[in-house]
N, C-alpha and C positions, 0 to 999 in steps of 0.2 A: 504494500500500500504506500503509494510515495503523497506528499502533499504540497500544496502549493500554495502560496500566500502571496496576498495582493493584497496592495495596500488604497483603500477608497477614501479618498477626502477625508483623513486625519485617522482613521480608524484601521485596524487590521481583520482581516478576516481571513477563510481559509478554505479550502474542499480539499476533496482526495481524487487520485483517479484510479481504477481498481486494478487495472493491467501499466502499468507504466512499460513497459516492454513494449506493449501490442502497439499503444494509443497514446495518445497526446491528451489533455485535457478535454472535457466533453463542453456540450453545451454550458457555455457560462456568461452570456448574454444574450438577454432578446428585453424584445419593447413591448408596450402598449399603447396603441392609439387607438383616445377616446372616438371616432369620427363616426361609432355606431351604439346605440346603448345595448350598454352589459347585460341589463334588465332584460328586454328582449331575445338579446340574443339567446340567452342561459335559462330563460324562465325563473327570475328568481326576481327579486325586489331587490331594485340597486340605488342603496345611497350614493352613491357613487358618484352619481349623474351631476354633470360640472365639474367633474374631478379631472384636474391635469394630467395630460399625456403624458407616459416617459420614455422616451426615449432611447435610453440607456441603463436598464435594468440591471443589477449588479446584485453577488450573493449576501444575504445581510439585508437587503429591502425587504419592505413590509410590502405586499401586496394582495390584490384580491384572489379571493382559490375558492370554486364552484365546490361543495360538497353533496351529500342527499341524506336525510336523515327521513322527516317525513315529507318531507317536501325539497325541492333543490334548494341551498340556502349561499348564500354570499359571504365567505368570513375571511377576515386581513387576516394573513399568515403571514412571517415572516421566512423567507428563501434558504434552505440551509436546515436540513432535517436534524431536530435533538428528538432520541427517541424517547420514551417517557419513561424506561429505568435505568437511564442514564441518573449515574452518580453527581460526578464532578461536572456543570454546564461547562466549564472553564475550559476543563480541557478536550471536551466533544468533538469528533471528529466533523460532526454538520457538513454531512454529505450533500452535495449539490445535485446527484445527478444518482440513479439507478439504472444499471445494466438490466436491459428485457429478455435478456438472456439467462439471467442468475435472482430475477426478485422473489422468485420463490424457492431459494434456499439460502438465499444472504437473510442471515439473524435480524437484522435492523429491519426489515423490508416484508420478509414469509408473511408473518403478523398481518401487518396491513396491509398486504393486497388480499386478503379476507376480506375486510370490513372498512377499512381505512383508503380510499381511493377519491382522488379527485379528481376534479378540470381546471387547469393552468389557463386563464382567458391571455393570450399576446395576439401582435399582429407582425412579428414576423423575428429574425432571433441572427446573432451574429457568427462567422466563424473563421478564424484564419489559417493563411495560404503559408505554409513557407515557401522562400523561395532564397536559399543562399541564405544569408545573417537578418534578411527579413519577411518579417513577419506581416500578410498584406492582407487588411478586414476586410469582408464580406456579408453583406447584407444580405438574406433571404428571406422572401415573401412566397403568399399562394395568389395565384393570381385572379380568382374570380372571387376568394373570399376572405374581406379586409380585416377577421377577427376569428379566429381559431381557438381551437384549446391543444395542449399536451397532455397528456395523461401524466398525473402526477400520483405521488402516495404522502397522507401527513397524518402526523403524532401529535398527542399533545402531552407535554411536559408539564409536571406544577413543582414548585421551589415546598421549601419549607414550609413558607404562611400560607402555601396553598392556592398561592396566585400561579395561572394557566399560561404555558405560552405554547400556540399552535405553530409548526413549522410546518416546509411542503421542501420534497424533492420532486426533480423532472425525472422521470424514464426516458432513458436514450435507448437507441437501437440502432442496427449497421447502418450503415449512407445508403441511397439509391445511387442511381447511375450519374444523375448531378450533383450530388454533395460530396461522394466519392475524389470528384477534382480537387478536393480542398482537403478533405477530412473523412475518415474512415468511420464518422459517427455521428449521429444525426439524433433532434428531440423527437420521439415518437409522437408526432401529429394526427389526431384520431379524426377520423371520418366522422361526418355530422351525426350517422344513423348507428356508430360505436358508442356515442357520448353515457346514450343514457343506460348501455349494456357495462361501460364501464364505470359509473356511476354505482351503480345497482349492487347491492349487497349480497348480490346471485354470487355462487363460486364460478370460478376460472378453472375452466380445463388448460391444458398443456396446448393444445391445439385453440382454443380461445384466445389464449395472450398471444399464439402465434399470428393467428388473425387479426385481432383487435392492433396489436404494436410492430403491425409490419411498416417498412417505411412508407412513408407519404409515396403516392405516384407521380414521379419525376417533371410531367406533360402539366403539370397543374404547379409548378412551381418558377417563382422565377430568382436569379442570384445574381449581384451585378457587386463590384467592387466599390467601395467607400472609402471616406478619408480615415485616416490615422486618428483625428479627432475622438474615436470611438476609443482610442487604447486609454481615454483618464476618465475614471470616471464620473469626473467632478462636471464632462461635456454632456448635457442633459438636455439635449433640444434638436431641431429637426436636419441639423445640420450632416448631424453623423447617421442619417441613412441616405443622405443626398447621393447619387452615382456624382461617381468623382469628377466627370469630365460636368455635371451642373455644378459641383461645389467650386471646381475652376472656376467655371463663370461668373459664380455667385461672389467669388473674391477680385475678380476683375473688374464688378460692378462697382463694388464695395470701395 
């Protein structure tokens, strides 16, 4: 288990990635933009609504995470899984990301993909190319649908006095034929008619998660390269999904 630390606007934080050998860091940025309500799209009541786009999502945010108890419900979880008999918070791994290959037999993970299952609402997530000593961001969206979910899985942790804190990881799983160019791993992006199978408190066969968390279809996707902007994360606006050769422009105007 190797881990990595990034430092966010004054704060440290940290993920793991589970094959350091195979893979490079998995998904560890995407966005949200508000330009469709959550409410609707999710079937859920969204205070939300007026709520600032981000742009530049980073682990450590607090963000919205679809669950289903009796109803679909909308709850701020914080990105970076503490599982809830975790000891020490301090020193918790807060895993960013789940292999769909291994969630039902990694310890942290078995548990909740029983019962514990959510929707990740983004609209589209980052990942980089190397190429020689650099490292060149890439943007990917779907292209007919401006607001998606991942399939996620969350815990809720409570401290001493008893006070709750909800966390959420994303499920990764292999590239398709287009993320392949860049990265050998990809957020498990569920089909609209997956949502509420994955939601649902039914059990998962072997052959279910292989369906439900196969990658997104390549033909419905699109990936265009961005500025460097996107590597701090203190850059929080719409500049860092701009395709590079309009962020030119936008600075030539400027």
């Amino acid at each position: 288990m190797a881990e990595y630390f990034h430092h966010t606007c004054g704060r440290m934080i940290y993920w793991f990635n589970e094959h350091p050998k195979r893979s490079r860091p998995m998904c560890g940025r995407y966005s949200l933009i508000f330009i469709d309500d959550l409410g609707n799209r999710f079937r859920v009541f969204n205070p939300m609504i007026g709520s600032r786009s981000r742009f530049n999502i980073t682990p450590g945010s607090e963000m919205p995470v679809i669950v289903h108890e009796e109803k679909n419900e909308l709850v701020i979880m914080k990105w970076g899984l503490v599982p809830h008999w975790t000891h020490d918070i301090n020193t918790a791994k807060r895993p960013i990301n789940a292999r769909a290959e291994t969630i039902s037999e990694k310890p942290s993970f078995k548990e909740l993909l029983k019962n514990r299952r959510c929707l990740i609402p983004a609209s589209g997530f980052f990942e980089w190319k190397k190429e020689g000593r650099k490292k060149i961001p890439f943007y990917i969206t779907l292209l007919k649908n401006p607001l998606f979910s991942f399939a996620g899985l969350y815990d809720r942790w409570t401290d001493p006095e008893g006070n709750p804190l909800y966390t959420y990881t994303i499920v990764t799983t292999e590239s398709n034929d287009l993320i392949a160019k860049i990265h050998n791993r990809m957020p498990s992006i569920l089909l609209p008619e997956y949502e509420d199978r994955w939601l649902s408190k039914t059990p998962l066969s072997a052959g279910d998660l292989k369906e439900i968390l196969a990658p997104f279809p390549r033909e419905e996707m699109s990936m265009y390269p961005v500025s460097p902007l996107v590597n701090t994360p203190c850059n929080n606006d719409e500049r860092v999904i701009l395709p590079m050769n309009s962020f030119n422009s936008a600075l030539t105007l400027e």
